[in-house]
C-alpha positions as CSV (number, residue, x, y, z in Angstrom):
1,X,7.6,-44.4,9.1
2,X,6.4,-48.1,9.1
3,X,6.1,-49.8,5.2
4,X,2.0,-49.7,6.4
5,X,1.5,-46.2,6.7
6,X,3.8,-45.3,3.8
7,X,1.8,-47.4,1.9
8,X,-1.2,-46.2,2.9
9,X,-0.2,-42.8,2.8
10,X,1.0,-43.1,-1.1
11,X,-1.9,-44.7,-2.3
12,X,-4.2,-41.8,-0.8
13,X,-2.0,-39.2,-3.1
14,X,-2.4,-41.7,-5.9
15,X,-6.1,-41.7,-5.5
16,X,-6.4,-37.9,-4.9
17,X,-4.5,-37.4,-8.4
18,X,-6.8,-39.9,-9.7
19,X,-9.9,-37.4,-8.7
20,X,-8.0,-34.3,-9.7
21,X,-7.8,-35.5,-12.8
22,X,-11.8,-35.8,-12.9
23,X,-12.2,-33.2,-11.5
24,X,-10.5,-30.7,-13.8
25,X,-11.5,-32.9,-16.8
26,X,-13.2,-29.5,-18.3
27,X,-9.6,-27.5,-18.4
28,X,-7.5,-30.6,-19.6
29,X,-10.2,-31.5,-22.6
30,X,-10.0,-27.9,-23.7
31,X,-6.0,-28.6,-24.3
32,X,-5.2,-29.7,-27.8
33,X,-5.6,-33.1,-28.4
34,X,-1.3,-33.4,-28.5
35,X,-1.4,-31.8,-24.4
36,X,-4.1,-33.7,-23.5
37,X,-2.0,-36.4,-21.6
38,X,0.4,-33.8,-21.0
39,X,-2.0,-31.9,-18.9
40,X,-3.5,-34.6,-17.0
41,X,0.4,-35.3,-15.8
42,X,0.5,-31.5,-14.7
43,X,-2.5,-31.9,-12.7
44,X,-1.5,-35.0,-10.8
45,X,1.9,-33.1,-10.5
46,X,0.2,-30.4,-9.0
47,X,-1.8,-33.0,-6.4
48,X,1.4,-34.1,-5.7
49,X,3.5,-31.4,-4.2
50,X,0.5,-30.2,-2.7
51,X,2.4,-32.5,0.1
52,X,5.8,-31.9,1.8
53,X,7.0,-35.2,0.6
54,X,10.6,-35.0,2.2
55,X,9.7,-37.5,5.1
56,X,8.5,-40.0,2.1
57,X,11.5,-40.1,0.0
58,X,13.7,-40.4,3.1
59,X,10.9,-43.8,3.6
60,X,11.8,-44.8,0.5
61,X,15.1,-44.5,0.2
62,X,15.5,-46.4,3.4
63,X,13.2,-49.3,1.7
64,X,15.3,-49.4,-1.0
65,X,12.5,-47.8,-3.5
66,X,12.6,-44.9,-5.9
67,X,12.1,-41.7,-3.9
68,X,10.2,-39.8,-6.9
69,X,13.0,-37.2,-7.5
70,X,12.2,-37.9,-10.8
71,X,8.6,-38.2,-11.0
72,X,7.7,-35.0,-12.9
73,X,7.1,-35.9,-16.9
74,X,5.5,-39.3,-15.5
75,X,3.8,-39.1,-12.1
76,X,0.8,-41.8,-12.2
77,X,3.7,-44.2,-13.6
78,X,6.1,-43.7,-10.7
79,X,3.3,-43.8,-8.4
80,X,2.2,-47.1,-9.3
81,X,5.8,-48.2,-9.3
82,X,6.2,-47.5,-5.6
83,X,3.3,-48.9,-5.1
84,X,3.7,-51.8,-6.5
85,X,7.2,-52.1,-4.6
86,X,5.7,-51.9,-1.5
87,X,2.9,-54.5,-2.3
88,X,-0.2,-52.4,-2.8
89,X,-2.2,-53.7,-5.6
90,X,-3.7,-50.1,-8.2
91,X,-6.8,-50.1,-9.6
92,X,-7.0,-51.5,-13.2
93,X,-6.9,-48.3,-15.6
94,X,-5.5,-47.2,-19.0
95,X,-1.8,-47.5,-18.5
96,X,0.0,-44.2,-17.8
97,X,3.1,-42.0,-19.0
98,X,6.0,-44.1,-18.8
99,X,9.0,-42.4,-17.8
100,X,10.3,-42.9,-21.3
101,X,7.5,-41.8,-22.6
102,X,7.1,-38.8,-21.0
103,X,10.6,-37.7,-21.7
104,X,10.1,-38.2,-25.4
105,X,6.9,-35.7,-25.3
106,X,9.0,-33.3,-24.2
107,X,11.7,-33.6,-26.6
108,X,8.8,-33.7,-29.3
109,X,7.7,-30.2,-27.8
110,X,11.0,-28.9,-27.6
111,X,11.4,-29.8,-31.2
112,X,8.5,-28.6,-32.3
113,X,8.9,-24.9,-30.7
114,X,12.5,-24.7,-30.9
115,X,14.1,-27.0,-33.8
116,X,17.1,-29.4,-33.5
117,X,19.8,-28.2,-32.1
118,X,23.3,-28.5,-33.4
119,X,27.0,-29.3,-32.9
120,X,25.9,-32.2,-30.3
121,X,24.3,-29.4,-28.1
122,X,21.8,-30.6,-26.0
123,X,19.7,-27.4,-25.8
124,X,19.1,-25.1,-28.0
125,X,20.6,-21.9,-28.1
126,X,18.9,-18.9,-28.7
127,X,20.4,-15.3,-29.1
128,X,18.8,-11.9,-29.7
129,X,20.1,-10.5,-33.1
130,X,21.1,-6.9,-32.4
131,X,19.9,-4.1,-35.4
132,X,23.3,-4.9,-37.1
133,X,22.1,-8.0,-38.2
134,X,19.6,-6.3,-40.5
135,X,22.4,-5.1,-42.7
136,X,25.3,-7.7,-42.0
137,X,24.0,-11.4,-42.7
138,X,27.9,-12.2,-41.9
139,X,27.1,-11.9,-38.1
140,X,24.1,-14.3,-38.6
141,X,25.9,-17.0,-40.4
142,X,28.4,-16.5,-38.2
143,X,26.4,-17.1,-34.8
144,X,25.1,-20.4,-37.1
145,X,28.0,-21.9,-36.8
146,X,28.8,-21.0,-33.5
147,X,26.1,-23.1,-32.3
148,X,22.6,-20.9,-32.5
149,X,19.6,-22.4,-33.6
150,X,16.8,-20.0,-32.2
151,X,16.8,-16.1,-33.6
152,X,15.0,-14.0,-30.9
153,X,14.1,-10.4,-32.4
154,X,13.0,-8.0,-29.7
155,X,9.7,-5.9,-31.0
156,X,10.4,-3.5,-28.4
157,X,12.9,-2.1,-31.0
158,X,13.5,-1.9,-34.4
159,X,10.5,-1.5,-37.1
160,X,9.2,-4.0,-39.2
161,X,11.1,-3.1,-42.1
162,X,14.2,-4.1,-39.9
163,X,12.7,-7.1,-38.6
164,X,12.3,-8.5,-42.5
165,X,15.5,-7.8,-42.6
166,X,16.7,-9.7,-40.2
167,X,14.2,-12.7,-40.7
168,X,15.1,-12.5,-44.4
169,X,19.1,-13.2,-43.5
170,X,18.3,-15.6,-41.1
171,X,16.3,-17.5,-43.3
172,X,19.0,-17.5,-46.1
173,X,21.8,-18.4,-44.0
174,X,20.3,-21.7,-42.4
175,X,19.0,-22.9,-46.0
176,X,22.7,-22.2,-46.9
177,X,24.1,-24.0,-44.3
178,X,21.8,-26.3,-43.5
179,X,20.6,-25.8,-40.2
180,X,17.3,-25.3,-38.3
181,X,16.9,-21.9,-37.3
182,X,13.8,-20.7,-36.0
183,X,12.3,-16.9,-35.7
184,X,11.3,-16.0,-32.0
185,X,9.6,-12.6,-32.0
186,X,8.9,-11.3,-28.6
187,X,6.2,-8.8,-27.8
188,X,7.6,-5.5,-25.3
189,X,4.0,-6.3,-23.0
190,X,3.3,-3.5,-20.4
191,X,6.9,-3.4,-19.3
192,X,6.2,-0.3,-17.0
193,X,9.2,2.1,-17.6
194,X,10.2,6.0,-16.7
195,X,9.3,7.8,-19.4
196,X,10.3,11.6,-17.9
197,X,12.3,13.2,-15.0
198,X,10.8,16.4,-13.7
199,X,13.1,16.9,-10.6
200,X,11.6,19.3,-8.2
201,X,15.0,21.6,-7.5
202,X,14.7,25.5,-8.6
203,X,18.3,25.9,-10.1
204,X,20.2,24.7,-13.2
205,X,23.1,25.3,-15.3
206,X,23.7,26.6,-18.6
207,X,27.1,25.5,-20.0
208,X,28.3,25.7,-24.0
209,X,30.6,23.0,-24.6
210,X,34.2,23.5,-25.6
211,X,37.0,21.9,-27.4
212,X,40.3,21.2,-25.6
213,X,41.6,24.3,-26.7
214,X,38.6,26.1,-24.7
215,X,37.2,26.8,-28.0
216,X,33.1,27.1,-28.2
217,X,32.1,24.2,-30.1
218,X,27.9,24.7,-29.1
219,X,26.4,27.2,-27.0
220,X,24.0,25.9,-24.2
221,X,20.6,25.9,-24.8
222,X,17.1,26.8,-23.1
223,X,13.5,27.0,-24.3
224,X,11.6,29.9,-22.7
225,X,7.8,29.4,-22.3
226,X,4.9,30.4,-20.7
227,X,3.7,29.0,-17.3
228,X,1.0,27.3,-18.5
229,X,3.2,24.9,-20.9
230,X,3.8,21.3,-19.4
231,X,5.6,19.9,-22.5
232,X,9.0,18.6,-21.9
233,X,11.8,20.9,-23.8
234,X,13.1,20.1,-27.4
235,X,16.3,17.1,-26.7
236,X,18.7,20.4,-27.7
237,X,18.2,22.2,-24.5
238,X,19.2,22.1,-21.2
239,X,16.1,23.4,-19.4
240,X,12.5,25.1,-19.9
241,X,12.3,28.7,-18.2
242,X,9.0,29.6,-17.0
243,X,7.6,33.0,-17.7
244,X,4.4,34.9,-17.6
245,X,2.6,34.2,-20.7
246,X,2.4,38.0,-21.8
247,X,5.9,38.3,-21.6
248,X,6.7,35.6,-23.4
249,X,4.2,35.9,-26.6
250,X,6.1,39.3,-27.6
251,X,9.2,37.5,-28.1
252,X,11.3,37.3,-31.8
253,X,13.3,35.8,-33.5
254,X,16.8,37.8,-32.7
255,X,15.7,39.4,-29.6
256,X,18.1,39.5,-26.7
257,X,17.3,38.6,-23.1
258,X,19.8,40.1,-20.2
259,X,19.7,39.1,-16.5
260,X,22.0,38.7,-13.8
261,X,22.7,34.6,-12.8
262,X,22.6,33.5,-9.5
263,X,26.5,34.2,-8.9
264,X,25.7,38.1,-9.7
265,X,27.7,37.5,-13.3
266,X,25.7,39.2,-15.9
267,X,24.7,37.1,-19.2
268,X,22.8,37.5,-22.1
269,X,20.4,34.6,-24.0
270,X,20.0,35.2,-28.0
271,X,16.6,34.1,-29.0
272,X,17.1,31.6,-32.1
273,X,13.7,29.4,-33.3
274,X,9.9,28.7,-32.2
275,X,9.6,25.4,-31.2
276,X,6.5,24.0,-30.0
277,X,5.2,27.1,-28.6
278,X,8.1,28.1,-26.9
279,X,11.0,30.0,-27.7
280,X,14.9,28.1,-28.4
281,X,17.9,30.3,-26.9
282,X,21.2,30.3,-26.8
283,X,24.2,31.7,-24.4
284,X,27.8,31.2,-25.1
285,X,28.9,31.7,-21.5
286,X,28.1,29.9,-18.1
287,X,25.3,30.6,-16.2
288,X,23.6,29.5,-13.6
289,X,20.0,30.0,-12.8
290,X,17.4,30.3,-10.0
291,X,13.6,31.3,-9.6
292,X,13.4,34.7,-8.7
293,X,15.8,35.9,-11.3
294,X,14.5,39.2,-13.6
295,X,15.3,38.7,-16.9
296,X,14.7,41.5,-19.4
297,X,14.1,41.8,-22.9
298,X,15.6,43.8,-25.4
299,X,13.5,43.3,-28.8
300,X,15.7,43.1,-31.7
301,X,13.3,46.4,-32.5
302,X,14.3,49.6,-31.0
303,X,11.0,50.8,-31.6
304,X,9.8,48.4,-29.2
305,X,10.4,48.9,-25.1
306,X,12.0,46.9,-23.2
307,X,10.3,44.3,-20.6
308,X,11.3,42.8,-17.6
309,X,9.9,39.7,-16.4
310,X,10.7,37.3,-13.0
311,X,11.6,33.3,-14.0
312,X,8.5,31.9,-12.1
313,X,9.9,28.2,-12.7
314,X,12.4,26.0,-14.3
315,X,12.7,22.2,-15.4
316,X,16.3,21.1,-15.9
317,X,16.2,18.3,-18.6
318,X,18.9,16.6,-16.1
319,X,19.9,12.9,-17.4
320,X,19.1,11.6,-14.2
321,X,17.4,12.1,-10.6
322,X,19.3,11.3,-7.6
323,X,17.9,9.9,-5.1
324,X,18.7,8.5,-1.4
325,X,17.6,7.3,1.3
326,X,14.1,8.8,3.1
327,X,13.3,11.0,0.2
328,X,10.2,11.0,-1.4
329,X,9.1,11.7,-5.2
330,X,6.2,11.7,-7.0
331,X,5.0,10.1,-9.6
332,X,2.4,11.5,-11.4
333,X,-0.5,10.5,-14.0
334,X,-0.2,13.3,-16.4
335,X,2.0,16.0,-17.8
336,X,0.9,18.7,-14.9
337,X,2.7,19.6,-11.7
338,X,0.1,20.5,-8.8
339,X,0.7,21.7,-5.1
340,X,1.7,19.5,-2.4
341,X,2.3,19.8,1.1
342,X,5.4,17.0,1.0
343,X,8.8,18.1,0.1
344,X,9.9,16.2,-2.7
345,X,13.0,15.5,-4.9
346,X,11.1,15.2,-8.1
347,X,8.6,14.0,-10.3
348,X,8.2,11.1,-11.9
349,X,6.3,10.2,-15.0
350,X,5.8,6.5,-16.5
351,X,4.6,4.2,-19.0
352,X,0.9,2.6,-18.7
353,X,-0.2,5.5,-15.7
354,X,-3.5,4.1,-15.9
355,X,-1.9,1.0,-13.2
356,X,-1.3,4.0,-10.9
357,X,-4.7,3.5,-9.8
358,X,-4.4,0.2,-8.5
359,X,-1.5,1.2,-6.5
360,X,-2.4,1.2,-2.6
361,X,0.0,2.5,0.3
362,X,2.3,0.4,1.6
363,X,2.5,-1.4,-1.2
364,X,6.3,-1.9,-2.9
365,X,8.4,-0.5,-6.1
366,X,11.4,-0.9,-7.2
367,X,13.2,1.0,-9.6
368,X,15.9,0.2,-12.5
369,X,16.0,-3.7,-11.9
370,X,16.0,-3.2,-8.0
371,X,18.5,-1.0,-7.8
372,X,16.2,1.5,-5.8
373,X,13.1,0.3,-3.8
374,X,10.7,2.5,-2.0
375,X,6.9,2.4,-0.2
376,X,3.8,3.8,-1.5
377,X,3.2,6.3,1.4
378,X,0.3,7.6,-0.7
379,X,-2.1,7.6,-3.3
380,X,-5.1,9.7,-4.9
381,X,-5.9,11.1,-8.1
382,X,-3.1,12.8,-8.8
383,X,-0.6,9.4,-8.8
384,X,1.4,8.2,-6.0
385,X,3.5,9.6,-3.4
386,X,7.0,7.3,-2.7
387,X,9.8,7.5,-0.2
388,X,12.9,5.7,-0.7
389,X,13.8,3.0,1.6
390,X,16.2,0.5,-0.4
391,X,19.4,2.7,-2.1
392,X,23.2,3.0,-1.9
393,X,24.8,4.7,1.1
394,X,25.3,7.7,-1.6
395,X,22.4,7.7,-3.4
396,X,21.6,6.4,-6.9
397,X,20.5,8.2,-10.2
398,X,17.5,7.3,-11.5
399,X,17.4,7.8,-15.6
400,X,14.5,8.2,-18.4
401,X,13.7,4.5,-19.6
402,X,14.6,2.7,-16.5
403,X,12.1,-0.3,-15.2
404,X,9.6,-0.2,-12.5
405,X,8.5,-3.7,-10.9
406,X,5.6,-3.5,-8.7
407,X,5.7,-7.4,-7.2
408,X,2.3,-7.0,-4.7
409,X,0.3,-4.4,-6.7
410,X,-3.1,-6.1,-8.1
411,X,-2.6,-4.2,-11.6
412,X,-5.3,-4.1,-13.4
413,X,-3.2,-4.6,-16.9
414,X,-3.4,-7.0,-20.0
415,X,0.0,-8.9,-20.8
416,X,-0.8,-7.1,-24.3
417,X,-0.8,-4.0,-25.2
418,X,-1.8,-2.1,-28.3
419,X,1.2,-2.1,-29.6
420,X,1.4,-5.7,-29.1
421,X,-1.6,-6.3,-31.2
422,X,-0.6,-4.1,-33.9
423,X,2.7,-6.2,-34.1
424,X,1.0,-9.5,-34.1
425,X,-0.3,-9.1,-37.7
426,X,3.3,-9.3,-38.4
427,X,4.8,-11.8,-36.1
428,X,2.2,-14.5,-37.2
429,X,2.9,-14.2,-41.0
430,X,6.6,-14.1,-40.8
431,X,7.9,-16.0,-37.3
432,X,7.7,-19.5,-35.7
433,X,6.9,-18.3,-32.5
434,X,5.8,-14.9,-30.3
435,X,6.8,-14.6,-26.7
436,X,3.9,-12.9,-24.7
437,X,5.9,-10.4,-21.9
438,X,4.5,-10.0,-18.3
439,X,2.2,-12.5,-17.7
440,X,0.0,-12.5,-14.6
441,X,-3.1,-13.9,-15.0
442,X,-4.9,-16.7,-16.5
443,X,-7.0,-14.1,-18.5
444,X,-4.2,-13.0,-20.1
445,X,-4.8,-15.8,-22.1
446,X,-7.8,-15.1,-23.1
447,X,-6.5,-12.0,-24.5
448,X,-4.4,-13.3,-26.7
449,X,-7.1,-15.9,-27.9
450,X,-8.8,-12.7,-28.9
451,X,-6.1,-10.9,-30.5
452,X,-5.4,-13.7,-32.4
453,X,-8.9,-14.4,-33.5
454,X,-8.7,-13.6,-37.0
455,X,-5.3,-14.7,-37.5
456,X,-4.0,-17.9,-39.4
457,X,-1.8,-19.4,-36.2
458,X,-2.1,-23.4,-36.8
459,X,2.1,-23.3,-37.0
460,X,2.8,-20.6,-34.8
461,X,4.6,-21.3,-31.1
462,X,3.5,-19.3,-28.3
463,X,6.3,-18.5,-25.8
464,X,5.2,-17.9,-21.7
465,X,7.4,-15.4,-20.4
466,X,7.1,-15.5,-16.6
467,X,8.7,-12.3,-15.6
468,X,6.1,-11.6,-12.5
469,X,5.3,-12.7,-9.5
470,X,1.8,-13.1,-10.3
471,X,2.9,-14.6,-13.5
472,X,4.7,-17.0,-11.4
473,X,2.2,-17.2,-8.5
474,X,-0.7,-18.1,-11.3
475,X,1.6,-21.1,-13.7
476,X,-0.1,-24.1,-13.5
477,X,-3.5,-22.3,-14.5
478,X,-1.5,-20.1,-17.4
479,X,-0.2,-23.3,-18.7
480,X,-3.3,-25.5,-18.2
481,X,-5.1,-22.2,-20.0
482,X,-2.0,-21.9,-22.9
483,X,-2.2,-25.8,-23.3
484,X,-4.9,-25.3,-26.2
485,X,-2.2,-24.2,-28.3
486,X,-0.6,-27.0,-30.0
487,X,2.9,-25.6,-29.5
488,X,3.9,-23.7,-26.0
489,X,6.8,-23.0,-24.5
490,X,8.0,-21.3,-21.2
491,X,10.7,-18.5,-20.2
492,X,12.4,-17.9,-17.2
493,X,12.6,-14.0,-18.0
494,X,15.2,-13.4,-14.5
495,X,15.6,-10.2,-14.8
496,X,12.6,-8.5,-14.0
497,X,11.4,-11.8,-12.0
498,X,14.6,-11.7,-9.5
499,X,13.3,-8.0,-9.0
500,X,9.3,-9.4,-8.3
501,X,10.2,-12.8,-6.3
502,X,13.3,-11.2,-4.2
503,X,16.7,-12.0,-5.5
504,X,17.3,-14.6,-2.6
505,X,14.3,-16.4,-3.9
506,X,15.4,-16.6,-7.5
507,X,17.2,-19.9,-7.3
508,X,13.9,-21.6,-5.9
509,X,11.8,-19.9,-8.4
510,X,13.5,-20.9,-11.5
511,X,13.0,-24.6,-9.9
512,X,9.6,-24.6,-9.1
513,X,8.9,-23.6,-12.9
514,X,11.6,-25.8,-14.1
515,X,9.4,-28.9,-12.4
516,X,6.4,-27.5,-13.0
517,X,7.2,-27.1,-16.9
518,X,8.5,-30.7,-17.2
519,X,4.9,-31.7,-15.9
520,X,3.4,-30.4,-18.3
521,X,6.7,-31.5,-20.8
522,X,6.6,-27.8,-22.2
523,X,10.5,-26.8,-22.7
524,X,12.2,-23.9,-20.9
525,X,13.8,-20.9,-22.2
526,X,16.8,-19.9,-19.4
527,X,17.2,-16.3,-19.9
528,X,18.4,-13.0,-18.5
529,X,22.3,-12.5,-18.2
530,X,23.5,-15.5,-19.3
531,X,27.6,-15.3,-20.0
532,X,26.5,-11.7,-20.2
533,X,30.5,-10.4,-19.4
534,X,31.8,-12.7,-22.1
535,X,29.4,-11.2,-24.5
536,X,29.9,-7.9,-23.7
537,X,33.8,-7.6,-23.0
538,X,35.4,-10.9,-24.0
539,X,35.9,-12.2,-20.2
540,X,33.3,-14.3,-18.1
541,X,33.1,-14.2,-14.7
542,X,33.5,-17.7,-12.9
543,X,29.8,-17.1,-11.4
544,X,28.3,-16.5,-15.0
545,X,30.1,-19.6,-16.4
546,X,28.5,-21.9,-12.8
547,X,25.1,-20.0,-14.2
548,X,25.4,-21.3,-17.7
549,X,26.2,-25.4,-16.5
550,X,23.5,-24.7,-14.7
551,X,21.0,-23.8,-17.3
552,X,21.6,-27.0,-18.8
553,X,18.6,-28.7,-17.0
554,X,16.3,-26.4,-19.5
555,X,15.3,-27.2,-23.4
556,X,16.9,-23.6,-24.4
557,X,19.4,-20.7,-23.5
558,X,19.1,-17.6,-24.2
559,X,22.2,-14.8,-24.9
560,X,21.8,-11.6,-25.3
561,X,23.6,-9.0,-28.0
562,X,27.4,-7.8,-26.9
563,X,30.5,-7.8,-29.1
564,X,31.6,-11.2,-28.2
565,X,28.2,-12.8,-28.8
566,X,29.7,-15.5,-31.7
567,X,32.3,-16.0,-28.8
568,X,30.5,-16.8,-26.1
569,X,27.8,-18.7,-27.9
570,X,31.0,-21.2,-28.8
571,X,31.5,-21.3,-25.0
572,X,28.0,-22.0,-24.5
573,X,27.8,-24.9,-26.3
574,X,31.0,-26.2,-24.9
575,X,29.6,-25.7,-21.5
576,X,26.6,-27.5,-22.0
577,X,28.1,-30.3,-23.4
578,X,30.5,-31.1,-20.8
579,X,27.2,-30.9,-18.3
580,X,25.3,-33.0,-20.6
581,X,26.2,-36.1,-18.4
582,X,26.6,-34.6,-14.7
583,X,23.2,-32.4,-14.8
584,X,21.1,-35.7,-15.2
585,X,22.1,-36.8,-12.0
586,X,20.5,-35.1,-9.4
587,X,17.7,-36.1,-6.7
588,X,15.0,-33.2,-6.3
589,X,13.8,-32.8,-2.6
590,X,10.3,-32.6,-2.9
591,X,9.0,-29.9,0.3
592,X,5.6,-28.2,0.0
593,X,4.9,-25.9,-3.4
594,X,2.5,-23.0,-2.1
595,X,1.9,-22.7,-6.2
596,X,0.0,-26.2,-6.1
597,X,-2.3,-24.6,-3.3
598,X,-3.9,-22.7,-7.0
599,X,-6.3,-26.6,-7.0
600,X,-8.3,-24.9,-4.2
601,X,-9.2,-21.5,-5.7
602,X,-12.1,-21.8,-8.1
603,X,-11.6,-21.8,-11.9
């Protein structure tokens, strides 16, 4: 490429982020007045790598010049730079973001949201406080010193009266020892989950546990109902046994039950408690059961007769479902079964079953953090039909409380739930900062604007936790949206985003929002497994420890709870330090961003 047409070319992109920056006057003015520069820099950003700018760098770096690899808290500043270089005289305007300058707004931000850091760290370190740290301030003061300045405090868990607890110590101990330690509390959001397991086989066991003598310690349980009852059984027993309703309403407390299992071996339940209409019982040998089976009923009465009855159903309360490849399982929007033509495995049943609607075949889902992925093959009134198509050669078992990620679904679902709002009376009178979970669209915002109406929030930090592909797919406007809050701040949640992205696109997506953040000089929260085996079992892997130098290039890390967290929040800060120097040297290749194609779609 001639010095001409590089020229030429360059002061075109200059121009067009000139316009940009008219154009979208409307969404930078609504920013506060402390993100108003800030978001002008996002928007040239955004003009920028709207342009596979590979061929250009090489250019300049043959010319000697700055290839831009560096360009993202300043981009009008090192656009006029190269310009100048090559000779092309800019038009006379207010000077822009220096480099400098830009770097300091982001270390103000970071500040701001996050606190100084400590023990020559150069990010801060945040870890989540496990329910421990209620009672045990040792732990907290402890993790202090270690090198933690940011408490996160999950409201997915926990009650409030915990929470203070835990705010309470944290506060005391960083007075004590003099360092800054700010309160994250981070909303659950519509984290779709499996909430029950219905599998659709027609035999179970009932086994009492022994000792290692063979000694009974408890008997195995059932809970007999009627056929009309959905409910799942009491935690205590094994499985629900289905029964005509007439036969079942005569039943008493001491009554017998006698049938033959499905082995021939003859066994007897003792009826113990009504529980929620339905009847507890009890057997202190092994049996093992089977639709079709007549049980009868010896009242505890003799002046009553006895009654025989056929088990028209059962529902193992099974810890798990397994599932392998090509079968198919429903999942379902209420608490009732219903006839089907397709043979399935089992029933599902999960948070938020209102998104089932927006749920159209073909679409993907992926189960317990991609362990298990599957195709919509169908979908009505009743929920949606699913066959497996991602699983281990043997099959996997799926478990109550397990994720769901749904990366090309159009759900129809607020970042905040009810829940969430309830919480947020709390959060705002007693943290820094709330993370908002499972962002996708701009609107969310506006949500949250709302929910926060009536609340006192001039101090409180608002943390962006991108954790979706349309989270991620819809940034820039999120942040440009988020930027009228004086204070904002930016997670990469990986865990549920590796899951929505694809886990061979992870690495790239954690960059594009890395850039994309420094644009807008909002700091980074690197989250999601960091040093994860030395927290849990004392020992790192070497991949986890490459992970952590990596995250240095962010303003925070985040480490979850384990029994080694004080030790591997010293190794933390150890790593980052010895990265401080290396990670700053690095040239960005700047290709295409599909995400900075959002300019064209109307606001």
């Amino acid at each position: 490429m001639s010095r001409t047409e590089l020229t030429k070319l360059l002061f075109s992109i200059y121009k067009e982020a000139l316009q940009a920056e008219q154009t979208y006057h409307s969404l930078i003015d609504s920013a506060h007045p402390d993100n108003r520069l800030s978001a002008s820099n996002l928007i040239h950003y955004l003009v920028l790598r709207r342009y596979d700018l590979r061929q250009i760098q090489d250019a300049l770096s043959d010319w000697g010049i700055s290839s831009l690899g560096r360009s993202e808290s300043c981009v009008l500043w090192s656009l006029e730079k190269v310009l100048e270089a090559l000779g092309q005289e800019v038009p006379s305007r207010p000077y822009p973001l220096s480099r400098q300058e830009g770097a300091a707004l982001l270390v103000r931000n970071k500040q701001r949201l996050l606190g100084e850091s400590h023990l020559g760290s150069p990010c801060s370190i945040m870890v989540t406080l496990p329910t421990e740290a209620a009672e045990n301030p040792k732990l907290i003061e402890e993790l202090l010193r270690a090198g933690m300045n940011v408490v996160r405090i999950n409201c997915g868990h926990d009650n409030p009266e915990v929470w203070s607890k835990m705010i309470e110590n944290s506060r005391k101990a960083s007075s004590q020892l003099g360092y800054s330690c700010k309160i994250l509390m981070d909303l659950p959001g519509p984290k779709l989950r499996i909430v029950s397991l219905d599998p659709a086989i027609k035999a179970c066991a009932i086994r009492p546990k022994r000792d290692l003598l063979g000694k009974i310690v408890d008997p195995g349980w059932v809970w007999i109902g009627s056929e009309e009852q959905r409910t799942d059984p009491p935690i205590k027993a094994n499985s629900f046994l289905r029964f005509p309703r007439e036969w079942v309403e005569v039943l008493k407390e001491g009554d017998t039950i006698r049938f033959f299992d499905a082995r021939g071996k003859g066994r007897t339940l003792k009826i113990d408690q009504q529980i929620e209409k339905g009847w507890l019982a009890h057997s202190i040998e092994t049996a093992y059961l089977k639709e079709g089976i007549v049980f009868v009923h010896l009242p505890h009465s003799p002046e009553q007769p006895q009654r025989a009855a056929v088990l028209k159903s059962l529902s193992p309360q099974q810890p798990f479902l397994l599932v392998r490849n090509k079968d198919r399982l429903w999942i379902c929007k209420d608490n009732g079964l219903f006839n089907h033509k397709e043979e399935v495995v089992g029933f599902l049943r999960i948070s938020h079953p209102q998104i089932l609607a927006d749920i159209k075949a073909e679409e993907q889902i992926w189960f317990d953090d991609g362990k298990v992925g599957g195709k919509v093959i169908h979908s009505d009134s009743r929920g949606i039909l699913v066959e497996i198509t991602h699983v281990q050669p043997n099959g996997y078992k799926l478990r109550v409380d397990r994720g769901i990620n749904l990366p090309f679904s159009d759900l129809k679902i607020s970042a905040l739930t009810e829940q969430d709002i309830r919480s947020l009376s709390f959060v705002v009178k007693h943290a820094d900062a709330v993370g908002i979970s499972f962002l996708r669209l701009p609107s969310d915002i506006d949500d949250l604007d709302q929910a926060l109406s009536k609340e006192s929030i001039s101090e409180l930090g608002i943390v962006l936790k991108i954790e979706t592909r349309k989270g991620f797919e819809n940034l820039p406007l999120i942040l440009l949206k988020a930027m009228k809050y004086r204070s904002i701040g930016v997670m990469i949640a990986r865990g549920d985003l590796a899951v929505e992205c694809g886990y061979e696109r992870l690495a790239e997506v954690q960059e594009e929002i890395l850039w994309i953040a420094e644009a807008a000089h909002i700091p980074v929260i690197w989250a999601t497994q960091v040093l994860e085996s030395l927290a849990k079992t004392g020992i790192p892997s070497r991949a986890e420890v490459t992970d952590a130098a990596m995250a240095q290039r962010s303003e925070c890390v985040m480490l979850n709870k384990g029994s080694y967290i004080v030790e591997a929040v010293k190794s933390l800060v150890d790593i980052l330090k010895r990265m401080e120097a290396h990670q700053r040297k690095k040239r960005s290749m700047l290709r295409k961003l599909q995400i900075a194609s959002l300019l064209n779609q109307p606001l």
